[in-house]
matplotlib code that plots the C-alpha trace (Angstrom):
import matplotlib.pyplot as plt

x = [-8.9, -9.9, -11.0, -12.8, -15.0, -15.5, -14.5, -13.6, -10.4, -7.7, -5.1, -2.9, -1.1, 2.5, 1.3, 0.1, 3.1, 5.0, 3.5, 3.8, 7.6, 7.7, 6.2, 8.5, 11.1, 11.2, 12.6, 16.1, 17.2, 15.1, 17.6, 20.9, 18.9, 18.8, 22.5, 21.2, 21.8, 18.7, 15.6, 13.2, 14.0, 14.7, 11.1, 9.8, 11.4, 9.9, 6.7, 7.2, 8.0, 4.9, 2.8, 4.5, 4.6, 1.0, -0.3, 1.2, -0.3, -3.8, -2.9, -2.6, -4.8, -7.7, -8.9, -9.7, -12.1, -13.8, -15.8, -16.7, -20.2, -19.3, -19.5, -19.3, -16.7, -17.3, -19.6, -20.7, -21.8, -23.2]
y = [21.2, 18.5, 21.4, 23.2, 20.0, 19.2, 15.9, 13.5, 12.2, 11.7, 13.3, 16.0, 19.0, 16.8, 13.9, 15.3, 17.2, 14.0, 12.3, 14.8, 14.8, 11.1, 11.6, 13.6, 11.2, 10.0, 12.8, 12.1, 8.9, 11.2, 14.0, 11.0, 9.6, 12.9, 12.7, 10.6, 13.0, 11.4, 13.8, 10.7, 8.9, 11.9, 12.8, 9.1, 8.9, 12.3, 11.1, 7.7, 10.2, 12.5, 9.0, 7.4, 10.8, 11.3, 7.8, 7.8, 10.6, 9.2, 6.4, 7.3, 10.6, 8.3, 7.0, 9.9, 11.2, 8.0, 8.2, 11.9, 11.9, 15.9, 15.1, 18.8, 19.8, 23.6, 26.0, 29.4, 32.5, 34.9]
z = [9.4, 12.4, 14.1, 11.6, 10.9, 14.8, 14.1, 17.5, 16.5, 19.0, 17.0, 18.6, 16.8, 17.8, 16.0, 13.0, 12.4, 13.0, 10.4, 8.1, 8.8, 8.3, 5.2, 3.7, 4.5, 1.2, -0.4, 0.8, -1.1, -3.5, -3.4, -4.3, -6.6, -8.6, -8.8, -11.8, -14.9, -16.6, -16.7, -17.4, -14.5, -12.4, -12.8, -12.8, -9.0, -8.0, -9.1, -7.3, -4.1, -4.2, -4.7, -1.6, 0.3, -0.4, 0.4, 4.0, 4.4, 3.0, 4.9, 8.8, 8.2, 6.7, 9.7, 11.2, 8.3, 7.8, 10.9, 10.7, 10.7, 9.4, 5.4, 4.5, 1.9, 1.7, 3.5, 1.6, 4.2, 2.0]

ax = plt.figure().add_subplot(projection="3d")
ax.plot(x, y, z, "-o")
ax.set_aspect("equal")
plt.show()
């Protein structure tokens, strides 16, 4: 998507993919937790995981899109 939008950022395939992986890191004490035989709470920790998977993500990737002077969202070629 970096490249798609030409944006400048310094960010290499290796990295991204790391932080994704780091990212989904959470999901382990996730899958113990689930040993829980509560539905409630197993789905109030796998909400509580997509929030914190999502907002490293948000987090480190931010920076990246903040300074793209690229704003477009979606091109049309008709």
């Amino acid at each position: 998507m970096m490249r798609w939008r030409e944006n400048q950022a310094d960010y290499k395939f290796l990295e991204v993919l790391c932080i994704y992986g780091y990212s989904l890191s959470i999901y382990i004490p996730l899958s113990l937790l689930w040993l829980i035989n509560i539905s409630f709470l197993q789905w109030a920790f796998t909400s509580l995981a997509i929030l914190l998977s999502g907002s490293v993500l948000i987090l480190n990737i931010w920076p990246a899109f903040s300074h793209d002077s690229n704003r477009k969202v979606l091109i049309f070629n008709n």
